[in-house]
N, C-alpha and C positions, 0 to 999 in steps of 0.2 A: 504494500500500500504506500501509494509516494500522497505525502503530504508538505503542502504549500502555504504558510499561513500570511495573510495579505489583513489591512485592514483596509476599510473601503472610505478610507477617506484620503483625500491627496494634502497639502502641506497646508492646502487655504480651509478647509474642514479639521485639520489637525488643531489649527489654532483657535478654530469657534469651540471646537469644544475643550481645550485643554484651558484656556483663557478666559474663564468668566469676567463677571463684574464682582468686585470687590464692595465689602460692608465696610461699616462707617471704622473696625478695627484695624481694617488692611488687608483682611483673611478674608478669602474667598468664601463667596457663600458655598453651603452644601448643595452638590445636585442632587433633580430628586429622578426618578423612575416615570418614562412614557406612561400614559396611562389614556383612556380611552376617551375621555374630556380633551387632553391637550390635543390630540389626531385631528378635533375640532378648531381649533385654535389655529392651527395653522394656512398660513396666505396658500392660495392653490394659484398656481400661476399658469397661464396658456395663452396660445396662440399669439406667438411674438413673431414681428415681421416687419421687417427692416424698412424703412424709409428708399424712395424710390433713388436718392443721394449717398445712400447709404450711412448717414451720418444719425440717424435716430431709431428707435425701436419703438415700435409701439405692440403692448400687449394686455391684458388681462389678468384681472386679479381677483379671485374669489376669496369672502373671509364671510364665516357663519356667527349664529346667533344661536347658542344650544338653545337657552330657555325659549326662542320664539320658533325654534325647529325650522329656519329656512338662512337659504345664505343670498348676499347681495355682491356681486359681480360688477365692478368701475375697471376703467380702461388709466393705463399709465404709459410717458412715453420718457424713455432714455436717452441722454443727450450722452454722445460720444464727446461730444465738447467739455463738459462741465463733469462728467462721469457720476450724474445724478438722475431718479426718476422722478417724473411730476404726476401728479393724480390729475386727470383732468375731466372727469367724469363723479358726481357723487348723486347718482339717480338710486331708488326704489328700488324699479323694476331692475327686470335681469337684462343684460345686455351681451349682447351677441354677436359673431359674427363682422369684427372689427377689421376695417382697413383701409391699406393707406387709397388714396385715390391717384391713379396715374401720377399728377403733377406737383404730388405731394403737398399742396398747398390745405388740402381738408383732410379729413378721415371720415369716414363714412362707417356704419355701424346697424343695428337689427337692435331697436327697445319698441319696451311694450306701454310705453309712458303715455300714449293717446290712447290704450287701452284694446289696442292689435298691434300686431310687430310690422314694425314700418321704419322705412329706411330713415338716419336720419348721420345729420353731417354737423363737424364741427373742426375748429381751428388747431392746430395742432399743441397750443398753449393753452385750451380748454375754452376759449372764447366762441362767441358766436354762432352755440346749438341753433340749430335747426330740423325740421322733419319733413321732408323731401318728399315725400312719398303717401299716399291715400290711397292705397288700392285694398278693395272690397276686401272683407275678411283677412285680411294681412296674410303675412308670408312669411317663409321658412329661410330665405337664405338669396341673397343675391354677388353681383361681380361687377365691377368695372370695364367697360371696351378701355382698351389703352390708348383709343386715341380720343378717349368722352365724350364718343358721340352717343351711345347706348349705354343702358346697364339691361344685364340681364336677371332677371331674380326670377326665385320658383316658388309657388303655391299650390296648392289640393285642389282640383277640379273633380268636381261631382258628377259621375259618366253611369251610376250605376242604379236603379232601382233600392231604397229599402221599404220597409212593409208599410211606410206613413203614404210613399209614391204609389205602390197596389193598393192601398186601401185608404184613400181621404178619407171616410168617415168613421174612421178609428184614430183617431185622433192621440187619444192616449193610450192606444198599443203599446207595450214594451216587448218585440220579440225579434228578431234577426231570421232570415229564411235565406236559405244556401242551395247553390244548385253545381257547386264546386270546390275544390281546395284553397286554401291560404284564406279562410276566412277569417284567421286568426294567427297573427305573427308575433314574436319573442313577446310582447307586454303590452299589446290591444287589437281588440275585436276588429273587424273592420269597418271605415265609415262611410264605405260604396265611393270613395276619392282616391284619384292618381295625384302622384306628384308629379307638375309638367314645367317645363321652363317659358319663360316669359322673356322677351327681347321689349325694351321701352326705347324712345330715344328720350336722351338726357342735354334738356336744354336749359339754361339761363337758373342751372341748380335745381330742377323739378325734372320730375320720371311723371307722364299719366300711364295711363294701363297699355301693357305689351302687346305684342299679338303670340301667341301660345301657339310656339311653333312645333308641337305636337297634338295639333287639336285632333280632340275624340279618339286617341290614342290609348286602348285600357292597360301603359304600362307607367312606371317611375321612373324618373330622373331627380335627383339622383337614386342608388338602389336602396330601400329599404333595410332593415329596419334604421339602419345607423351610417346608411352613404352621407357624405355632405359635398360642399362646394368643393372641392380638391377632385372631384367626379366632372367638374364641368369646365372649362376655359375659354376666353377669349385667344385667338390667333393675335401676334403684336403688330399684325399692319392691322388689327381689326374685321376683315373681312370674312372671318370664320371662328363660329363657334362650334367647339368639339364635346360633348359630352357623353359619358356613361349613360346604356337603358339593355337592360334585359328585356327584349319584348316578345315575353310569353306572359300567360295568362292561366293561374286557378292551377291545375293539376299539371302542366308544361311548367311554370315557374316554381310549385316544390320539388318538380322529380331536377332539373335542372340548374347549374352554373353559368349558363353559355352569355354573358353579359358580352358586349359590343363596343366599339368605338363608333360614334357617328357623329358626321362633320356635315352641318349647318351652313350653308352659303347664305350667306344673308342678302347680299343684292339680288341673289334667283329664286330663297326659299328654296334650294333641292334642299336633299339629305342623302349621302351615303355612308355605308357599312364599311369601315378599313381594314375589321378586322373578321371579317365572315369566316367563316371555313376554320378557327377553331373553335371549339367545343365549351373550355374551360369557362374562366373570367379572364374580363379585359376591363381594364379600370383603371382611373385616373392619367386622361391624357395629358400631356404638357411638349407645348412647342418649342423646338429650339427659335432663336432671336431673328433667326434669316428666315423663316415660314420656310425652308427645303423640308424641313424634316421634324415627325411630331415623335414622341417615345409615350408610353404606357406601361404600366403593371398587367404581368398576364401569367394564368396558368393556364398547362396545358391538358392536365388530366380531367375529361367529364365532372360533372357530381364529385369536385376532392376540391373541399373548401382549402384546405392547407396543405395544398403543393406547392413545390416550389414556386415562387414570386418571379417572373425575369424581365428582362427590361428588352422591350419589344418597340424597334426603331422603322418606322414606317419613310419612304421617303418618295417625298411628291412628284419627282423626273422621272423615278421609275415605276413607280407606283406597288413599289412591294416591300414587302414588310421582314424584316429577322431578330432575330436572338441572339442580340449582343452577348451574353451573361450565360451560354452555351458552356462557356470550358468553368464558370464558376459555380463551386457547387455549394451555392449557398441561395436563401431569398432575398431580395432587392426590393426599397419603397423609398418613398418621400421623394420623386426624383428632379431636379433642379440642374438645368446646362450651365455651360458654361459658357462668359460672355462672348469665347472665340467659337462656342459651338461644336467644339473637339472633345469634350469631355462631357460626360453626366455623373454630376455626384448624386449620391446616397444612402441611405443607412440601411444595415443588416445585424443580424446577429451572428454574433461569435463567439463559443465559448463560453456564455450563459451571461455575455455582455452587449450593447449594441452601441455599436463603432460609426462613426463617420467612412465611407471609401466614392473612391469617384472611379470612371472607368474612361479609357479613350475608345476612341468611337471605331479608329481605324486600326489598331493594332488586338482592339476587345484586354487588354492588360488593364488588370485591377489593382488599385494603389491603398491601402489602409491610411487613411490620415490620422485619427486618434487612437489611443490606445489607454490604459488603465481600467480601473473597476466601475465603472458605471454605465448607466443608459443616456443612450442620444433619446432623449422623446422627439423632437422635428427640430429641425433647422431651417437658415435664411442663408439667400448670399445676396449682396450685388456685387459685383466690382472686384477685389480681393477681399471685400470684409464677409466673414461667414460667423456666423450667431447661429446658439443651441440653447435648446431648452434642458439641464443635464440633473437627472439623478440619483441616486442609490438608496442601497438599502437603510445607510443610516442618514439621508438626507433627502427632502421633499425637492420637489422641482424649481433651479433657480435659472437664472441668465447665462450665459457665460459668452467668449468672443473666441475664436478658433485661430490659432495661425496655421494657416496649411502649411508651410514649412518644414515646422516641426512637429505639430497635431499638438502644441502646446493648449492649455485651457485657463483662460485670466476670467475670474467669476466677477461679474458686475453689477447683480442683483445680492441685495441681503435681505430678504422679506423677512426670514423665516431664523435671523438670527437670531435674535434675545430670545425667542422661546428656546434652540439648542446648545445655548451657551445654558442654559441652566438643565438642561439634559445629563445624563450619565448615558453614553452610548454603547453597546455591547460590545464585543471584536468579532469582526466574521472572517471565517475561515475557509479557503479555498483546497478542498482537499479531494486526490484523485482516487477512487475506490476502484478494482477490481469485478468485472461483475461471474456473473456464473458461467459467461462465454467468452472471458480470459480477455473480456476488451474495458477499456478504461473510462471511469464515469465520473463527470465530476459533481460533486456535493458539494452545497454551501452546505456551513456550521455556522450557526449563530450562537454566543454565548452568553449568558447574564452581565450586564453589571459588573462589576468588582468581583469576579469570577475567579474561584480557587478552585485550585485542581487537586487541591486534598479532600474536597466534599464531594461527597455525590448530590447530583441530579437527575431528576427525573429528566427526560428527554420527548421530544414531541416527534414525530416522522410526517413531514409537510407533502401531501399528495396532490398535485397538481392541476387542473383542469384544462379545457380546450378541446380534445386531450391534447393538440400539439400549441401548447402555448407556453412562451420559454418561460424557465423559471432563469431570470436575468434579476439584474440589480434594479428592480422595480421597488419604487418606497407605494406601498399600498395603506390605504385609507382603512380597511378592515384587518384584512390579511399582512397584516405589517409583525414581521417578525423580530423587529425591535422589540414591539409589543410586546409580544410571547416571551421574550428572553427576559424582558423584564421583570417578567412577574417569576424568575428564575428556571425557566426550560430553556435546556440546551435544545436548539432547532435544528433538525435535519433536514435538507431542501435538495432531493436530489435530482439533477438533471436525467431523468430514466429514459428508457427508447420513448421515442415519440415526442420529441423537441425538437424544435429547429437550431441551429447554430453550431452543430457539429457532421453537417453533410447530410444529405436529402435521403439516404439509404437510412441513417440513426431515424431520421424524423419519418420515414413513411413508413416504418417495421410494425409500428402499432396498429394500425389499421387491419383489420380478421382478428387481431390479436389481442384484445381487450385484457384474457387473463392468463396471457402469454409471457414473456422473457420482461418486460415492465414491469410485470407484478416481482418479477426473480428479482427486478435492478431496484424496486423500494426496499426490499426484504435486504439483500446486501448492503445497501446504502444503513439502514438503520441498524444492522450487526456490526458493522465495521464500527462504527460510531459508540454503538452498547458497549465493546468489548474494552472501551475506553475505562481505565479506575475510576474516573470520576461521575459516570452515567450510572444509574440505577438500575441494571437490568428488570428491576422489579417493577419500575416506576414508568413503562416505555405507552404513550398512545400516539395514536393516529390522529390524522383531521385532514379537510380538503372538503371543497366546493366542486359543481360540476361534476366533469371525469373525476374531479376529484374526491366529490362524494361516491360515486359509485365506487372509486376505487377501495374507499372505505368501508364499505357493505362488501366487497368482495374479500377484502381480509378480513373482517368478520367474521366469514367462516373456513380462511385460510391459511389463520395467521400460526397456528399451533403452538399455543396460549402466550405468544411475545407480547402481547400490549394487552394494560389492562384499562381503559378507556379508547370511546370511538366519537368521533366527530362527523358527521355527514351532513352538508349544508348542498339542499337541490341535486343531488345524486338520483343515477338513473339505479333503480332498483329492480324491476322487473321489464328485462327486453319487450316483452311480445306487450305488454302493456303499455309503452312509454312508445314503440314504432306506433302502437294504434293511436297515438293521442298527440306526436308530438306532432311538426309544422312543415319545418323545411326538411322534406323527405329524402336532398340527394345525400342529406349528411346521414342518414342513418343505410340508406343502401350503399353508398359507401362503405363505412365501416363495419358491417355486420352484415353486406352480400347480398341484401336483397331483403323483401319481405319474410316474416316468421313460417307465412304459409306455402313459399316457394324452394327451390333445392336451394339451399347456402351453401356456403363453405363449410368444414366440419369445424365443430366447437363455439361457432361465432355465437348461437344463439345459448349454446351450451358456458358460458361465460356468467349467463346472468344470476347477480347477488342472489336474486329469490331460490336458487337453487341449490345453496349451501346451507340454509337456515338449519336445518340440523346440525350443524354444529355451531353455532353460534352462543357464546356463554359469557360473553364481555358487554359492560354496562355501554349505552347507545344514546347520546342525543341527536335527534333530528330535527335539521330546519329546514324549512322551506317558505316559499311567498304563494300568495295567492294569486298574483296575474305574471307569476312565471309560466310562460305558455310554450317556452324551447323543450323543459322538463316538469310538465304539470305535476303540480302539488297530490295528486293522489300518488306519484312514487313514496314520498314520503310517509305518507299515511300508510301505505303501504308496507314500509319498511318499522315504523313505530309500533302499528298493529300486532306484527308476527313477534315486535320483542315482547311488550305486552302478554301474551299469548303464549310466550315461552317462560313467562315470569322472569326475563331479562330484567335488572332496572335500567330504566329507560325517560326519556323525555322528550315531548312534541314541539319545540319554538317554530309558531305561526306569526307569519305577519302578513295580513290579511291583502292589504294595498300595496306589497312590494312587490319586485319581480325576480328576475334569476340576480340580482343582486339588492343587495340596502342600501337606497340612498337618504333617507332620511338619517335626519342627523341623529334625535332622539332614540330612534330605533337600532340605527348603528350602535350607540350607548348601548344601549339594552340588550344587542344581540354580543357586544364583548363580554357584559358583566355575565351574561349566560353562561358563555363560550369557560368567562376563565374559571367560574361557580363550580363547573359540571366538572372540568379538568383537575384542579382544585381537591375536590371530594376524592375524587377515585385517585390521584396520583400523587396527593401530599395525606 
């Protein structure tokens, strides 16, 4: 077993947290231990995006309110000049969708301050709000032409019958009638409306209403449940907008991936398909600066929501399309040219991190420009100046400025200091396990606090969901392993098959394989870790959401008696029941071959938790949300039930108006205080 230990913090993190602020003696004060209030406390920052000069930032700042259970969202902007930011936004409402406008002179923005989300503009010193915009029932999301003659923005157009349009004199009917699939996606019902794009022209600082250049069209742009504008662009002479649409409908768009690139003429109104003839997703196009040639995100496998990502370069002379990222074997997003048009940078993951790399267009050689322990969440460039959004595990998302040179990183936001100068932060450890087919896995270790390795601990083993969703230097708002360590559990986070960032064969093995060589690499990952003197063999549970609840429910009755608590938060429990109920059908024919009542593959169905319950003898909480509609709430119930039943102890945490995650704040609370209660009991 070769072990690496790293701490995740770089020399400007060293000093927030080794450096507090001093009492009125001269002695520093004492830190105290994360706790699930502070998680609340802290600034969330997004969507930062460089000035058209490149000389300012403007981004977004979310801070909550526990006791009134909602948070409020102002926009700030960074002066590269002054090396300060300014608030210049302090609205109510939530605002959204911030940015700069071609000429940099305004910013342009999405609030709901006239009581529908409507465009509204302001001075980049916070002077002279405005609201641009009045169109019926407001909107979801618009874009600037770059040369200002149009904005394009997209809103829900209503193409569909519900039982109020069959039946005017029912009036107060409440029921829904279906005569197809996807009536029901991740976290609500349907409300008989597409999402379609709108083209205005944008005169003398006012947009009237677009012309809906998909009219009576029954599909979305961008895609559901969670596309947004990064799906849609203007061309920079303006004369073409390119947007993402999967256009199937009802039982073609759950069995299906096959999304599209389609290009928009705006002086003729056509539309064509660039990217027909694959199967997969095509998504998020972006033009280089010369309009020769647009690039997109694309996979290539049918119904395989997480296949590799590649960067798919289309080009206008010849009119065909390739796969730059061919020899690289890794996924590729966020993608931004370069101003000579010779390069597209990007971010991917590697090694359970996510790096900055850029590729050339004509050689296809791929360059890593950042390196160390943390996540790229997005980035900006103009010019040479390139900004990132950067986190880890022991730090929330700040600013930072890139020198491609040397992938050096100078942090330039401090939102979120004074709350971790008085943090005690854990140490996490980078350490390479063995697995049971002699190939090398890596685990994060997260450790308590003021961690001595003369005591024992109990230990938690972190189960993953997605299932291919990297377990990287992600600071997460629930599932924050700082958290965990705090309240003294050593955390085990192992990267197992079925990740991305260590080559596309590691990340697609999972797939038939639910309780396959993954389940071997959790089981190794948390022995390797147990056989430590200072872990509690006795003291060892499980936990995970998603795949990663069900991964839970499958040890459950696998584990042969290693852990003695279980966590399952939205875990699939019973295959043939959660195939009959879930939504987007190509991810479950995917992974498990087909339907329950066709030939599969051998085991896929044979995988599922419900069919271990005999042996099942380990204490069990279960959560779940009510309008989680990916993995309906009767798995759960399902899974609670048979402990019940079995006179496991056991317990049901419902939260009736969540989905497959908690975002309320108060309930967040309340689902930690659960989480550490339950663990708490059975492992101290």
């Amino acid at each position: 077993m070769k072990i690496n230990t790293l701490f995740l913090f770089t020399y400007f993190f060293f000093i927030s947290f080794t450096h507090g602020q001093n009492n009125t003696n001269g002695l520093p004060f004492p830190k105290k231990r994360l706790t699930a209030e502070t998680l609340w406390e802290f600034s969330r920052i997004s969507e930062a995006r460089l000035s058209p000069d490149g000389t300012k930032i403007l981004y977004g700042v979310t801070n909550y309110n526990l006791s009134q259970n909602r948070g409020k969202r102002n926009l700030f902007v960074y002066s590269f000049a002054d090396g300060k930011s300014t608030q210049i936004t302090d609205d109510e409402e939530m605002i959204f969708n911030a940015v700069w406008r071609p000429d940099g002179l305004k910013i342009g923005y999405i609030s709901s301050k006239s009581n529908s989300s409507q465009i509204w503009e302001i001075n980049p010193d916070g002077t002279d709000k405005k609201q641009i915009s009045n169109i019926p029932d407001g909107i979801n999301g618009f874009l600037y032409s770059p040369l200002l003659n149009n904005i394009a923005y997209v809103k829900d157009v209503k193409l569909d019958k519900d039982v109020h349009d069959l039946y005017p004199d029912l009036p107060l009917a409440e029921a829904g009638i279906y005569d197809d699939l996807m009536y029901r996606h991740w976290n609500a019902w349907t409300n008989y409306s597409y999402s379609h794009i709108f083209i205005a022209p944008y005169r003398n600082g006012k947009i009237d209403e677009g012309i809906d250049i998909m009219k009576n069209e029954r599909f979305h742009a961008p895609l559901p449940p969670y596309g947004d504008m990064a799906e849609i662009t203007f061309s920079p002479d303006g004369k073409i907008l390119a947007y993402t649409c999967k256009k199937l409908t009802g039982k073609d768009f759950a069995l299906s991936t096959n999304s599209d690139i389609y290009l928009y003429y705006i002086e003729t109104g056509k539309t064509e398909n660039i990217s027909k003839g694959n199967e997969g997703y095509d998504k998020c196009p972006v033009f280089s600066g010369d309009v020769q040639k647009i690039a997109w995100q694309s996979m290539k496998t049918p119904g395989f929501e997480s296949d590799k990502e590649r960067i798919m370069v289309y080009d206008f002379i010849s009119k065909t399309a390739s796969d730059i990222t061919d020899s690289f074997d890794q996924s590729s997003e966020h993608f931004i040219w370069s101003p000579d048009n010779k390069n597209i940078y990007f971010k991917s993951c590697i090694k359970g991190t996510f790096q900055l790399f850029k590729i050339n267009l004509n050689t296809k050689a791929v360059s890593q420009i950042t390196k160390g322990v943390h996540d790229i969440v997005s980035f900006d460039l103009k010019g040479k100046q390139i900004i990132a959004e950067i986190m880890s595990m022991s730090s929330p998302t700040e600013l930072y400025a890139i020198d491609e040179t040397n992938g050096a990183m100078k942090q330039l936001t401090t939102h979120n200091k004074k709350i971790l100068d008085t943090i005690e932060i854990g140490k996490v450890e980078e350490r390479w396990v063995k697995t049971t087919d002699n190939k090398q896995m890596l685990v994060w270790v997260i450790y308590p606090p003021q961690f001595d390795p003369k005591k024992k601990y109990p230990a938690l083993l972190y189960c993953q969901g997605g299932p291919q969703s990297a377990v990287s230097q992600f600071f997460s708002y629930r599932w924050n392993f700082q958290m965990m360590a705090a309240h003294d559990y050593i955390v085990v986070a192992p990267n197992r098959r079925g990740l991305p960032g260590f080559g596309q064969e590691w990340n697609d093995q999972i797939s038939g394989d639910y309780g396959g060589q993954n389940m071997k690499d959790y089981l190794s990952a948390i022995d390797a870790v147990a056989a430590e003197p200072y872990v509690d063999k006795n003291r060892l549970g499980a936990v995970g959401a998603s795949y990663g609840g069900y991964s839970v429910y499958w040890l459950a009755g696998n584990h042969n008696k290693r852990f003695k608590a279980f966590i399952a938060h939205c875990g699939m429990f019973n295959f043939e029941s959660w195939y009959g109920t879930t939504e987007e059908m190509f991810f479950a024919n995917h992974d498990l071959g087909g339907p329950f009542w066709d030939k599969v593959p051998p085991k896929s169905y044979d995988f599922s938790p419900h069919n271990f319950i005999g042996n099942w003898d380990t204490p069990l909480l279960v959560i779940h949300g009510g309008k989680d509609f990916r993995i309906p709430y009767t798995e759960g119930m399902q899974a609670f039930n048979a402990a019940q039943l079995k006179n496991i102890p056991s317990r049901f945490l419902f939260f009736p108006n969540e989905t497959h995650f908690v975002m309320k704040p108060q309930n967040s609370v309340l689902w930690q205080r659960e989480f550490f209660r339950w663990l708490d009991k059975w492992l101290k």
